[in-house]
SEDOZA-865375 format. One line per field, with one value per residue (C-alpha): residue number from 1; residue in three letters; z, y, x. Coordinates in Angstrom, 3 decimals. Layout:
pos <- c(NUM|...)
code <- c(ala|...)
z <- c(Z|...)
y <- c(Y|...)
x <- c(X|...)
REM end
This chain:
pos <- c(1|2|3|4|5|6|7|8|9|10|11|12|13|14|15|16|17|18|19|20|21|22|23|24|25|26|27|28|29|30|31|32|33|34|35|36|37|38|39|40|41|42|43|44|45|46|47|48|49|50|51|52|53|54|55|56|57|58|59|60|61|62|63|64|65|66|67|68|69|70|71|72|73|74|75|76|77|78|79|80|81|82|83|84|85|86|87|88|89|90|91|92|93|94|95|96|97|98|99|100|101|102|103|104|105|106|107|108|109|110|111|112|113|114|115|116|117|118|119|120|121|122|123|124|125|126|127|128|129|130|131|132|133|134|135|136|137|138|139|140|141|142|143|144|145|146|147|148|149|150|151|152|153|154|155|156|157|158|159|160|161|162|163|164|165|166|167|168|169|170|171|172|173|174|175|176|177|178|179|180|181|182|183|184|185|186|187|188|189|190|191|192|193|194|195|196|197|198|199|200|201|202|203|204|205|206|207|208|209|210|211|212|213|214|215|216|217|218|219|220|221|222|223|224|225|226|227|228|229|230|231|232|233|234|235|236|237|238|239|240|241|242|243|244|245|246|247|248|249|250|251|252|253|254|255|256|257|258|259|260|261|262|263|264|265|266|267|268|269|270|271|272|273|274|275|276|277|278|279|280|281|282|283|284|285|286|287|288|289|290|291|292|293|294|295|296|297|298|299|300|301|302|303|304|305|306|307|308|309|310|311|312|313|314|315|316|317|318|319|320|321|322|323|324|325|326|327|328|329|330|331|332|333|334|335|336|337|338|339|340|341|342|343|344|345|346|347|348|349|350|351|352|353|354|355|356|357|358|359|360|361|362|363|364|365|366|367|368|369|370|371|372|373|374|375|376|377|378|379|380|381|382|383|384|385|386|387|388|389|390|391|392|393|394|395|396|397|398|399|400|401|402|403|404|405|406|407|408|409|410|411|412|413|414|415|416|417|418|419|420|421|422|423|424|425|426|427|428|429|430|431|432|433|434|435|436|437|438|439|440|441|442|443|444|445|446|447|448|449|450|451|452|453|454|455|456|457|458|459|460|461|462|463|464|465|466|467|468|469|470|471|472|473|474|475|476|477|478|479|480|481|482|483|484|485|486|487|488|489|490|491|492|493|494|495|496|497|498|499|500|501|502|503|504|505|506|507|508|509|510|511|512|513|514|515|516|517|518|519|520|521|522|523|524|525|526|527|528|529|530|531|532|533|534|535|536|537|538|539|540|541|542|543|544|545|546|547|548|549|550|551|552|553|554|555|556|557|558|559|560|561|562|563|564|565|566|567|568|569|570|571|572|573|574|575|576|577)
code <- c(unk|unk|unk|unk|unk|unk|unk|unk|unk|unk|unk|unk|unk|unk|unk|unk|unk|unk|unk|unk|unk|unk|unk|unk|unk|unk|unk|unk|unk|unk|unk|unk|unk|unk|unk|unk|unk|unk|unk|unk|unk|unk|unk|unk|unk|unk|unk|unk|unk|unk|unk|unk|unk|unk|unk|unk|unk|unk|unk|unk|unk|unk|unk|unk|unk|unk|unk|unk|unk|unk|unk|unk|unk|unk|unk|unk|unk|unk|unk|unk|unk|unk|unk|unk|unk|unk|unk|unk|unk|unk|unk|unk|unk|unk|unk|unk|unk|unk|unk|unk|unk|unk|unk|unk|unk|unk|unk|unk|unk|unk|unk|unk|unk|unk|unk|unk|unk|unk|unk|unk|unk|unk|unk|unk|unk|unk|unk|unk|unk|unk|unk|unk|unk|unk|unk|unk|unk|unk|unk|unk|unk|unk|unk|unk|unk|unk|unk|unk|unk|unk|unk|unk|unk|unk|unk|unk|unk|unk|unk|unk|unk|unk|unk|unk|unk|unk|unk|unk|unk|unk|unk|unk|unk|unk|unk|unk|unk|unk|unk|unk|unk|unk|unk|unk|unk|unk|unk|unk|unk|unk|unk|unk|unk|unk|unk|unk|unk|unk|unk|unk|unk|unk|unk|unk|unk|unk|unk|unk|unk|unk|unk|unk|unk|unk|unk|unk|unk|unk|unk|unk|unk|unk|unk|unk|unk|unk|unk|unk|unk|unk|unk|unk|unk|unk|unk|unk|unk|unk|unk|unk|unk|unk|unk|unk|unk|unk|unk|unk|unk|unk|unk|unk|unk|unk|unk|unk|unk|unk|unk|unk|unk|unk|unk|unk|unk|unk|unk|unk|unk|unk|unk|unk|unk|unk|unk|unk|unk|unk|unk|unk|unk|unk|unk|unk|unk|unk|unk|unk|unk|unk|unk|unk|unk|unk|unk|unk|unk|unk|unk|unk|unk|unk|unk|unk|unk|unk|unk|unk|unk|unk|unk|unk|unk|unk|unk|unk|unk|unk|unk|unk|unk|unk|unk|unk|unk|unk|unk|unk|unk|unk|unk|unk|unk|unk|unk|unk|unk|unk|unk|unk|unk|unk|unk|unk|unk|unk|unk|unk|unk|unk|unk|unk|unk|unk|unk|unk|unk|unk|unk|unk|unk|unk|unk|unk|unk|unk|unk|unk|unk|unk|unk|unk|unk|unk|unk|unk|unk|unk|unk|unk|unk|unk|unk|unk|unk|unk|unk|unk|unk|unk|unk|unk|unk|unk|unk|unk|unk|unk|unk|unk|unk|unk|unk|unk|unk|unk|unk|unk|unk|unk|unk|unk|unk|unk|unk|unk|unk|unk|unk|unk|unk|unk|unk|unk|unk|unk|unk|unk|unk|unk|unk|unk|unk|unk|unk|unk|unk|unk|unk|unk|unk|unk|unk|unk|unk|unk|unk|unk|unk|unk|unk|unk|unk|unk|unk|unk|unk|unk|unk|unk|unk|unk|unk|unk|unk|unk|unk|unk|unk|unk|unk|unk|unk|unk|unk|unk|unk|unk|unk|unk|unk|unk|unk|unk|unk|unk|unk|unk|unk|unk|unk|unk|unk|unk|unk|unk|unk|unk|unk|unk|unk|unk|unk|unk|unk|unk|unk|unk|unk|unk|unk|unk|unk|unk|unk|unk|unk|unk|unk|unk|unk|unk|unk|unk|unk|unk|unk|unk|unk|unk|unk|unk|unk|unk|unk|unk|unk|unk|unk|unk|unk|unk|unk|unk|unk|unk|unk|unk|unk|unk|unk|unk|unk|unk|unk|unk|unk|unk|unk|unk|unk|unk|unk|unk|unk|unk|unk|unk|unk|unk|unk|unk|unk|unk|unk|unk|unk)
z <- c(33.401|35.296|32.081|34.230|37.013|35.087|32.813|36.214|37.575|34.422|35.077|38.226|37.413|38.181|35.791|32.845|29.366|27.617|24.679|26.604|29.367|25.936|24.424|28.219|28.131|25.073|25.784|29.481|28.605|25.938|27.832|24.573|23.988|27.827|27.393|23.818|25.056|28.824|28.505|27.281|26.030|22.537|20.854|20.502|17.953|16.047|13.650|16.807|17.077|15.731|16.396|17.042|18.629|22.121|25.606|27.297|27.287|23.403|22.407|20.640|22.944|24.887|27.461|25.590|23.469|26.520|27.528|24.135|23.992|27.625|26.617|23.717|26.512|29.123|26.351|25.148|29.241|29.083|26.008|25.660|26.415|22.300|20.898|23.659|23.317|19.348|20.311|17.832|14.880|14.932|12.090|11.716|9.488|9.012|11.116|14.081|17.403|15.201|16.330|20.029|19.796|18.605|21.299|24.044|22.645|23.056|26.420|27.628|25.807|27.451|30.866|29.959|28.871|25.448|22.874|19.981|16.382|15.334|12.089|12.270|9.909|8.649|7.105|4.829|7.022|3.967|4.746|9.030|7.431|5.245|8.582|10.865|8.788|7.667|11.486|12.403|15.350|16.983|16.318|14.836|15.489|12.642|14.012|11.448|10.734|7.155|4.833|7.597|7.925|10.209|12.848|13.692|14.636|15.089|16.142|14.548|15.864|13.434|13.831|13.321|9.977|8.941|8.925|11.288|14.458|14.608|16.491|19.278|19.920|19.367|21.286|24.407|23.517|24.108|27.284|28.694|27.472|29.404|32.367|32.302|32.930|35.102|32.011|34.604|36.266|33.439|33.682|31.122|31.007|29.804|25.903|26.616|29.211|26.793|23.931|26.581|27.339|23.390|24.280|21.617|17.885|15.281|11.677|8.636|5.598|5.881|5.948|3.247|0.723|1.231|0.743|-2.541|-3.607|-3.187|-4.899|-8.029|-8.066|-8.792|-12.029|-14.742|-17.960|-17.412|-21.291|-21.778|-18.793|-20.578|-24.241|-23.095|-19.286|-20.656|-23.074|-20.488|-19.140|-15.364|-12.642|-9.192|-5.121|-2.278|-0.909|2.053|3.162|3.687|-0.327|-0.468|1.273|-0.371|-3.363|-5.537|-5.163|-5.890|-9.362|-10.164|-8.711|-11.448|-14.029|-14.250|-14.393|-16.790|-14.020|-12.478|-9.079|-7.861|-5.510|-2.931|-2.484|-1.337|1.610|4.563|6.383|8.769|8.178|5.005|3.404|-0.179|0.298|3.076|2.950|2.005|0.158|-2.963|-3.571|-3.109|-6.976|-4.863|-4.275|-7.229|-8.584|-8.308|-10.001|-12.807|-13.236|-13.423|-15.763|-18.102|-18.588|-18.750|-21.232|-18.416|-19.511|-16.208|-12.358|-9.461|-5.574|-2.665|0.787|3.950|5.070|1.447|2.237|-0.361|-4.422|-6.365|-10.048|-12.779|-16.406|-19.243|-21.870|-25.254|-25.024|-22.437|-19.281|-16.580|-14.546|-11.520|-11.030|-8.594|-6.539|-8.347|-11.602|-10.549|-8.952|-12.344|-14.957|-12.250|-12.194|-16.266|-16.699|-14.468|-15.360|-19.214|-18.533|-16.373|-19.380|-21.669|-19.795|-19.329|-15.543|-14.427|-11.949|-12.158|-8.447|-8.902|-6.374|-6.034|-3.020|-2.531|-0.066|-0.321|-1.095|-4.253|-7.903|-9.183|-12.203|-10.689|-10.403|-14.657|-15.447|-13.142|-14.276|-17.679|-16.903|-14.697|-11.406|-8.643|-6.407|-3.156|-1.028|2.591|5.360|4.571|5.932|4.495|7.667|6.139|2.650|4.830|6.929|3.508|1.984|5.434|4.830|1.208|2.705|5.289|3.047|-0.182|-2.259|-3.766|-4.951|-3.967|-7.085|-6.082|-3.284|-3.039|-1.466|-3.349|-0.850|-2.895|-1.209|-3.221|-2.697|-5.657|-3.604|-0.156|0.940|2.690|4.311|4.108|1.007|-0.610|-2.666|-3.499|-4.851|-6.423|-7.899|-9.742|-11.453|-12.233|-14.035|-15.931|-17.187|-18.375|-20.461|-21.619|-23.137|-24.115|-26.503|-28.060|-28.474|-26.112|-22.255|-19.438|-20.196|-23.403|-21.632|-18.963|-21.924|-23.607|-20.786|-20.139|-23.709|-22.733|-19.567|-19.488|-17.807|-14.110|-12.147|-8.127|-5.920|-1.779|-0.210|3.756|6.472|9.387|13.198|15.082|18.942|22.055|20.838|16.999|17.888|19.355|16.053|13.653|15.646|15.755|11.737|11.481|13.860|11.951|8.414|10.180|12.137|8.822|5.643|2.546|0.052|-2.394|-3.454|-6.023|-8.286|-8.203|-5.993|-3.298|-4.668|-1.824|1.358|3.112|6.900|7.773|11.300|11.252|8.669|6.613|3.604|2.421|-0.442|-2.007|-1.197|2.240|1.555|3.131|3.401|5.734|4.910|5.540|6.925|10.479|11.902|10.854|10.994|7.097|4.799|1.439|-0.995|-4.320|-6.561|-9.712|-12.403|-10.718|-8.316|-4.998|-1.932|0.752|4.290|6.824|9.796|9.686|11.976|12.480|11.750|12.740|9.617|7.757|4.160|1.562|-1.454|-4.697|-7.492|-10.833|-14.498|-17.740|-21.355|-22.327|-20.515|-20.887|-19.356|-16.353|-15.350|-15.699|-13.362|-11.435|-10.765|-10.015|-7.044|-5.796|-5.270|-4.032|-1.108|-0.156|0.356|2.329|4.510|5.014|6.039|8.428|10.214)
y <- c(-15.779|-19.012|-21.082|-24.260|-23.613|-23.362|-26.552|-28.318|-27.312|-28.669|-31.821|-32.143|-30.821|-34.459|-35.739|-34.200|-34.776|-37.917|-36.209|-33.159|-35.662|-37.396|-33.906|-32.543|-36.149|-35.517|-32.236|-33.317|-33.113|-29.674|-26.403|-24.902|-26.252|-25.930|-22.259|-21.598|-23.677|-21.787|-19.388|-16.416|-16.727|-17.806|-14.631|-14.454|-11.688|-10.237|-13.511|-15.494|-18.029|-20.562|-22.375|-25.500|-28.615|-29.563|-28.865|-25.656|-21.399|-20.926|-23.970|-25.153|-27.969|-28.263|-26.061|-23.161|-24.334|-23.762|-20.160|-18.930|-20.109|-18.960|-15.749|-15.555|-16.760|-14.631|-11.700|-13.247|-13.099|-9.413|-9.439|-8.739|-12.062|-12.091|-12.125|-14.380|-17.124|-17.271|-18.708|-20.031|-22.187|-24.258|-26.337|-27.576|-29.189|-32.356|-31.280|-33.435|-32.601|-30.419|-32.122|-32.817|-28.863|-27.953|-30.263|-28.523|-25.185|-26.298|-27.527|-24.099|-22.360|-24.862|-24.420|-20.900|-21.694|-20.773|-22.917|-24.501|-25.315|-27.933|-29.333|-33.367|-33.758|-31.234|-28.465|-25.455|-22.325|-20.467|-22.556|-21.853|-18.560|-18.751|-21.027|-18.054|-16.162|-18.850|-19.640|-16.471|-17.101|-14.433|-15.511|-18.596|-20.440|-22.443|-24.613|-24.710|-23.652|-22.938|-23.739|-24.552|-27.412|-30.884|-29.617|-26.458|-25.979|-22.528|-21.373|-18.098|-16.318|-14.861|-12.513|-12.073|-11.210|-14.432|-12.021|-12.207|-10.631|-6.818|-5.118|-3.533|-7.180|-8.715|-6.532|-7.502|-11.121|-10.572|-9.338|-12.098|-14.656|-12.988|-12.673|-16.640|-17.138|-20.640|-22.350|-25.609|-23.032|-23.073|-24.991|-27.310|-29.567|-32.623|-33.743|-35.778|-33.477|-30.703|-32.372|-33.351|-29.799|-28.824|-26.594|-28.706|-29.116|-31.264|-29.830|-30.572|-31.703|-28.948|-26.384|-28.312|-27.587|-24.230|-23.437|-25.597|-24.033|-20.735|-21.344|-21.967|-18.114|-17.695|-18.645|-15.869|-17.777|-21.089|-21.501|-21.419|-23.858|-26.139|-26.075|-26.321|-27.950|-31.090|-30.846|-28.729|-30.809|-30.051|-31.568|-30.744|-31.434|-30.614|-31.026|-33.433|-31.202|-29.763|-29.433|-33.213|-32.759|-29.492|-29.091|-31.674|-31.175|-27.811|-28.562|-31.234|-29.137|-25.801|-28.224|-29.559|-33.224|-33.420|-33.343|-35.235|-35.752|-36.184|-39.351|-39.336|-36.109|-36.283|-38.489|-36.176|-37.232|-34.709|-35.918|-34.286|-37.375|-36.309|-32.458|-30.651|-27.812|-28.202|-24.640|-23.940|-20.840|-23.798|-25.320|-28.851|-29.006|-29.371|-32.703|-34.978|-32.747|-32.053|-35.842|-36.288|-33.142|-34.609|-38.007|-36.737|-33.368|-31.153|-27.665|-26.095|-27.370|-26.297|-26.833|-25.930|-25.523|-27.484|-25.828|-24.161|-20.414|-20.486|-21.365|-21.733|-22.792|-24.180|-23.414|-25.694|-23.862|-24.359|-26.899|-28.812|-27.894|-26.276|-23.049|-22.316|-19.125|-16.148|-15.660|-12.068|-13.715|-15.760|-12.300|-10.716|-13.236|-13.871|-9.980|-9.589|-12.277|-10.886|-7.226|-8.834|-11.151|-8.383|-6.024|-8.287|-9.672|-5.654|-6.519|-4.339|-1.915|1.567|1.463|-1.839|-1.662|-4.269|-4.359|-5.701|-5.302|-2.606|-5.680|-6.549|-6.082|-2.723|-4.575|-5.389|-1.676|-1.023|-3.643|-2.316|1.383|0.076|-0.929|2.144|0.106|1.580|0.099|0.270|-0.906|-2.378|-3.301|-6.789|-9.456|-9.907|-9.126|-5.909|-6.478|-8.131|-5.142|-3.077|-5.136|-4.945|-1.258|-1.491|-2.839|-0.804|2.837|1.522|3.118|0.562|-2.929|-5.529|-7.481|-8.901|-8.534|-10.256|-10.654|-11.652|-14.563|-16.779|-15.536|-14.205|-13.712|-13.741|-13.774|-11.783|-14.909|-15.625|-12.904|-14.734|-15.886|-18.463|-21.587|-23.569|-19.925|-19.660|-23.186|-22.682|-19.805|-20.196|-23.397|-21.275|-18.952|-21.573|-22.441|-19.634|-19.711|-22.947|-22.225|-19.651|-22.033|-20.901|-21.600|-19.591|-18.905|-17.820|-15.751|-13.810|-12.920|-10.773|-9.232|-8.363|-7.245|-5.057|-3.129|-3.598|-6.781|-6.794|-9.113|-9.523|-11.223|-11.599|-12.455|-13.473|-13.416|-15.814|-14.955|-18.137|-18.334|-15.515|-12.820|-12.790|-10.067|-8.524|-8.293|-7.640|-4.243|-3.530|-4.041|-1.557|0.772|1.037|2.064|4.603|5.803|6.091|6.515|5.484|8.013|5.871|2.234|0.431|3.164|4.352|7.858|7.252|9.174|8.745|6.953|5.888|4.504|2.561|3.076|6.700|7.535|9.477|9.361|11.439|13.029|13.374|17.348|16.892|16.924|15.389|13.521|11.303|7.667|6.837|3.142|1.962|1.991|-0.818|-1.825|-1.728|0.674|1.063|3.401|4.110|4.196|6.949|4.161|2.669|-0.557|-0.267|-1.850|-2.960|-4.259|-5.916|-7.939|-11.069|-10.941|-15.015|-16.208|-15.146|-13.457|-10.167|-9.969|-8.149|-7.410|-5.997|-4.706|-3.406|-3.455|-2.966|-2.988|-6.818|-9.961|-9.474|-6.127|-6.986|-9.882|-8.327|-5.588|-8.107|-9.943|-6.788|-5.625|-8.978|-9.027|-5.287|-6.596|-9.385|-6.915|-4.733|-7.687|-8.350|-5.179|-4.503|-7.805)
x <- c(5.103|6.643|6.637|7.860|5.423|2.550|3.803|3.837|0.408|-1.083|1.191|-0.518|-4.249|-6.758|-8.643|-6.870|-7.531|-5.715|-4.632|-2.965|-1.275|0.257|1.249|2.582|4.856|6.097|7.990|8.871|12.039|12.332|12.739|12.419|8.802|7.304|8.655|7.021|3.933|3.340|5.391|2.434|-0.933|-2.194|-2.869|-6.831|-7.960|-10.386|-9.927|-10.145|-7.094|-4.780|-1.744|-0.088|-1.887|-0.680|-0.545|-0.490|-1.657|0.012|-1.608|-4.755|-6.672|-9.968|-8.881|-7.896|-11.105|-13.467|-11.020|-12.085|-15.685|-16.388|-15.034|-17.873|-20.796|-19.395|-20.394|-23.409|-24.591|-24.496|-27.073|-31.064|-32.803|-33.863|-30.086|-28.497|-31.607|-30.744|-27.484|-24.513|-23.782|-20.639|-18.850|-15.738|-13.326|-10.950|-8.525|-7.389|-9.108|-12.025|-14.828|-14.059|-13.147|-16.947|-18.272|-16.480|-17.597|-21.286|-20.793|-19.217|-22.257|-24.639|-23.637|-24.330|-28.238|-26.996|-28.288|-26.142|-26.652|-23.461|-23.156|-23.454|-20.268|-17.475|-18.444|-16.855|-16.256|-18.687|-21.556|-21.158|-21.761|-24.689|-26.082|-25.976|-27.536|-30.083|-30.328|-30.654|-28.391|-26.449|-23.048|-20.526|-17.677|-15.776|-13.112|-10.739|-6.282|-7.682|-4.343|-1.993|-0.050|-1.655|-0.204|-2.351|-5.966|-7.737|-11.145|-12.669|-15.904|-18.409|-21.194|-25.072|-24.679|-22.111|-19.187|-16.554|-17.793|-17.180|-13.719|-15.980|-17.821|-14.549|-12.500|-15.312|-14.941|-11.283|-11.232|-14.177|-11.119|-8.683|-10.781|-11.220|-7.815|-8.165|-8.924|-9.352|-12.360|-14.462|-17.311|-18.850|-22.194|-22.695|-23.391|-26.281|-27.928|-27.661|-29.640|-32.584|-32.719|-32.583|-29.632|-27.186|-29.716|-27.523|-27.446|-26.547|-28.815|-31.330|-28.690|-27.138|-30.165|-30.488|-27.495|-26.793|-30.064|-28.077|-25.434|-27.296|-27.872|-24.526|-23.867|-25.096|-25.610|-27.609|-27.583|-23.789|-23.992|-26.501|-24.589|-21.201|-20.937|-20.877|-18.013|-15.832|-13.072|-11.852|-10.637|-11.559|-9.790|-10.696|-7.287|-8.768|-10.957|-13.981|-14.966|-15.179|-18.830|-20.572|-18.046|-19.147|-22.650|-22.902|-21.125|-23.450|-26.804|-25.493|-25.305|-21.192|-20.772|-17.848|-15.322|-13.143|-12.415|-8.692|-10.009|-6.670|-6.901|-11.107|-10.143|-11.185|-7.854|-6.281|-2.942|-3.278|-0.757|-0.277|0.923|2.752|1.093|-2.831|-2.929|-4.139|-1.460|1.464|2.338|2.898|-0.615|-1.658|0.360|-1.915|-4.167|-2.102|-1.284|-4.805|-5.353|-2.732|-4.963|-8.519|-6.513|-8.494|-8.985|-8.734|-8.219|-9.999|-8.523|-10.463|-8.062|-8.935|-11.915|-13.178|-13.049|-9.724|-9.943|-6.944|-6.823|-4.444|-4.802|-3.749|-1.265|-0.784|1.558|-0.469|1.611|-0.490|0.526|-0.892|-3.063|-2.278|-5.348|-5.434|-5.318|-8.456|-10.465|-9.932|-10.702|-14.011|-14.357|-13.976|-16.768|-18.945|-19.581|-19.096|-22.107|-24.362|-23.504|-24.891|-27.679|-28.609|-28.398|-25.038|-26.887|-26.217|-24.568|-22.664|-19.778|-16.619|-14.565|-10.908|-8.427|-5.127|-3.335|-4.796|-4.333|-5.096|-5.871|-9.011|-9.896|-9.030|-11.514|-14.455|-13.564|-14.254|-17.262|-18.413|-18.078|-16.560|-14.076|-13.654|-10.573|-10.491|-7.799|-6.984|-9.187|-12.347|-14.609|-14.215|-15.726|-18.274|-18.717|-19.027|-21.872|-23.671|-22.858|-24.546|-27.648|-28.406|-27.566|-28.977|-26.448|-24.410|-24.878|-22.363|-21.062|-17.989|-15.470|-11.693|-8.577|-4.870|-4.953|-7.341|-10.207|-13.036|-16.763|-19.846|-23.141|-23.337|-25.987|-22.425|-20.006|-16.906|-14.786|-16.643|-14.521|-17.773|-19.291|-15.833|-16.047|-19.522|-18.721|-14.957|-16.367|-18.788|-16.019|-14.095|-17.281|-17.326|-13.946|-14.344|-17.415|-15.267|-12.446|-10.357|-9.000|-8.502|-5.239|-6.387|-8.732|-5.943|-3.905|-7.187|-7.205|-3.856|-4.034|-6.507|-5.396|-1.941|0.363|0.280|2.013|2.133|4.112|3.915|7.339|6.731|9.557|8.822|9.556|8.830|9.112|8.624|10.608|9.009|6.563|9.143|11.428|8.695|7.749|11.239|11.040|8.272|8.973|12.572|10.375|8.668|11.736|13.626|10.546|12.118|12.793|12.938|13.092|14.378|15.710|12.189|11.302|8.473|5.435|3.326|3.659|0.356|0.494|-2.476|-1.551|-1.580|-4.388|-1.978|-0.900|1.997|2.894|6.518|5.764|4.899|1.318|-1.004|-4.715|-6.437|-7.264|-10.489|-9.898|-9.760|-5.927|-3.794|-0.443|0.580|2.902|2.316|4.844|3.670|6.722|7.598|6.908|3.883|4.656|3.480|5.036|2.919|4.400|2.414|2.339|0.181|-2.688|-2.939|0.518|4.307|5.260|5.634|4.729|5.859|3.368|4.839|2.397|3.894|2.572|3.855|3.107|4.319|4.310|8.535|8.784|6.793|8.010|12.094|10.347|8.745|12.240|14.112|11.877|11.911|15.377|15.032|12.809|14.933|17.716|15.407|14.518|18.183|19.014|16.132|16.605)
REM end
């Protein structure tokens, strides 16, 4: 691909947006950029997209917008007259460019007699899901970059059932985008025209109310709420995001009005000015938070990312400092007060289920043993916990109770089929109540149950591979660990080695057994003194990560374990690049 040609032909294309002539001005002059910009396509997956604002075929902006969306419509077209007339929700968050970007969706989907339902004001990327359900509209699209930085945007397509639409849909979708490859071809109608015709319906408060009257099934014990929600000290931000809208509410509506509310940090403003990275897993977002914390003597505080899907959490200590939560951390004090409540409540159902991704803590899976709840693991990305409680439904064997991933994401309620922050927020806030009416914290509350089942610690390591050839050195990475399998790692003999991409796992023996998951580019070893080591390609972002997973009997011991196979994957990473 001619990256300097096609940079020119959008140079010279009539009538062309403002914003892109600005962005194609700026890099006149930066070979570099035109050839990272035009030089291939913006990689459009099951998760749909994401990537830098600016000008060109790798880029996020109304024309690759309209490529994506006519991609969806072109599908839609081949569909029974009953699914395509439901048509599609949209929402979107605080991101720059996020609402012109749902407006040009609708216009592609109009010109396609395909109605739209877009939310008059930003929106969490949970609540586009409970809508489509609630709407009963055939599919979604949240424009959103989640965590990123202010400099990306993304667009992510969700099904009938508020998941993330399905690999065989998807894969279709795909191929509709690359079919549409004159994005300057594709066809849009007008704004005004479209809401004469009732293609384009704006919505907003009456989704709103449904689903804050949803979330109030999600907290267990309304009494503990009632005795102690008013004494609990937190302190909640939505990080300039979406949260700001729905977050607050919801707390209020389930009964928490003791909080807090980090006030520069619940400006929607997309240039996200007091952190450099809006994401609830960084430390740095919480400072204002913890300054906060430190005057009001919080107990616990609460951060919702950009567009609410993520929840992360910091925990005051004993000596008033806070530490920040790992999002496993968070899934199992949520888990552990869950089945804990049901059990007591007499309401923990004979075929409860909990679902998490290979990724996760295995701690998780020692608390719902306890408890005679199975767990079942998934490929990471939670389309596929949503795909297993759509799975639940339509067998009726198991009942969905609570369903995670390590990266912050967690889900309480299936009335959504995405990870849920303002579900997340309701009941996190309840479990510190409960801790609090026994005269303890959350921290408190992770170290009973590390007592309990043993210390675990985690820790994800990513390498970035920025530019053209990153995809090209990352296969080379993994291609290298399945040239050469590791033996062993770390001191510590390979037990078993399971490739996702493959469906085997492998015994130390040679044995083997098929892994019932769909394909997937990720390796995980389990080691002689029980880590595990998972590697895996991001699916929406230039990196590999590196999970490690080890336990131990004292908060001492694991954390020296911890430290060493840290350093043993940093060495790995240095000798495979």
């Amino acid at each position: 691909m001619d990256a300097q040609k096609l940079y020119q032909t959008w140079v010279n294309q009539p009538n062309l947006n403002e914003s892109v002539q600005h962005d194609l001005a700026a890099i006149a002059n930066n070979q570099d950029e035109i050839n990272d910009s035009f030089g291939t396509n913006m990689s459009f997956g099951t998760a749909g997209m994401r990537g830098l604002l600016g000008a060109g075929i790798n880029r996020m902006n109304i024309y690759t917008v309209r490529q994506a969306t006519e991609g969806l419509a072109s599908y839609m077209d081949t569909l029974d007259d009953e699914q395509k007339r439901r048509g599609v929700a949209i929402s979107f968050d605080s991101r720059y460019h996020s609402k012109e970007f749902a407006y040009e969706a609708a216009r592609v989907l109009g010109q396609h007699n395909i109605k739209s339902f877009v939310f008059d004001d930003i929106r969490p990327t949970p609540e586009l899901s409970f809508a489509i359900r609630h709407l009963h509209t055939f599919a979604g699209i949240m424009i959103t970059a989640s965590h990123n930085p202010m400099q990306y945007n993304g667009y992510k397509i969700y099904g009938e059932d508020g998941g993330q639409m399905p690999p065989h849909a998807s894969d279709m979708i795909t191929d509709y985008v690359r079919k549409a490859d004159d994005v300057f071809a594709i066809k849009v109608a007008d704004v005004a025209d479209l809401r004469k015709q009732k293609l384009l319906t704006v919505i907003g408060e009456d989704v709103d109310a449904e689903y804050l009257d949803n979330i109030k099934s999600v907290n267990i014990n309304h009494e503990l709420i009632q005795k102690v929600g008013k004494d609990l000290k937190f302190v909640y931000t939505p990080l300039h995001g979406t949260g700001k809208v729905i977050g607050r509410r919801a707390l209020n509506n389930v009964g928490f009005a003791n909080y807090s509310l980090v006030k520069e940090q619940a400006i929607a403003d997309p240039e996200f000015p007091t952190v450099d990275f809006p994401n609830p897993e960084f430390p740095e977002a919480f400072n204002y938070a913890i300054k906060l914390g430190k005057q009001e003597n919080a107990d616990v505080l609460i951060a919702t990312d950009p567009d609410a899907d993520r929840l992360g959490a910091a925990v005051r200590q004993p000596d008033g400092s806070y530490e920040l939560m790992t999002g496993n951390q968070i899934a199992s004090v949520l888990l552990d007060y869950i089945l804990t409540a049901k059990k007591n409540a007499g309401e923990l159902p004979a075929d409860g289920t909990v679902v998490k991704s290979i990724v996760s803590t295995e701690l998780a899976t020692k608390i719902a043993n306890n408890y005679g709840v199975e767990m079942q693991n998934v490929l990471t990305g939670f389309k596929y916990i949503a795909e297993k409680i759509k799975n639940f439904e339509e067998n009726h064997d198991h009942t969905f109770l609570f369903g995670f991933e390590e990266s912050f994401g967690y889900l309480i309620k299936p009335f959504v089929r995405d990870k849920d922050a303002i579900q997340s927020t309701a009941l996190l806030a309840e479990v510190a109540a409960y801790y609090k009416d026994k005269g303890q914290t959350l921290y408190d509350g992770l170290q009973s149950i590390y007592k309990k089942y043993g210390y675990h610690e985690e820790k994800t390591i990513s390498k970035y591979f920025n530019g053209l050839s990153g995809k090209d050195k990352m296969a080379a990475m993994m291609d290298e660990l399945r040239k050469n399998p590791m033996k062993s790692f770390n001191g510590q003999d390979v037990v078993t080695l399971e490739d996702f991409s493959t469906s085997e796992k492998t015994s130390a023996d040679g044995s083997k057994e098929t892994i019932n998951l769909p394909k997937s580019n990720v390796l995980k070893y389990w080691l002689a003194d029980g880590t595990w080591l998972a590697i895996r390609p991001s699916g929406t972002e230039p990196k590999i990560k590196f999970y490690i997973g080890t336990e131990d009997d004292t908060q001492e011991t694991v954390n020296q374990r911890l430290d060493s196979y840290i350093k043993a994957v940093n060495e790995l990473i240095e000798k495979l690049v």
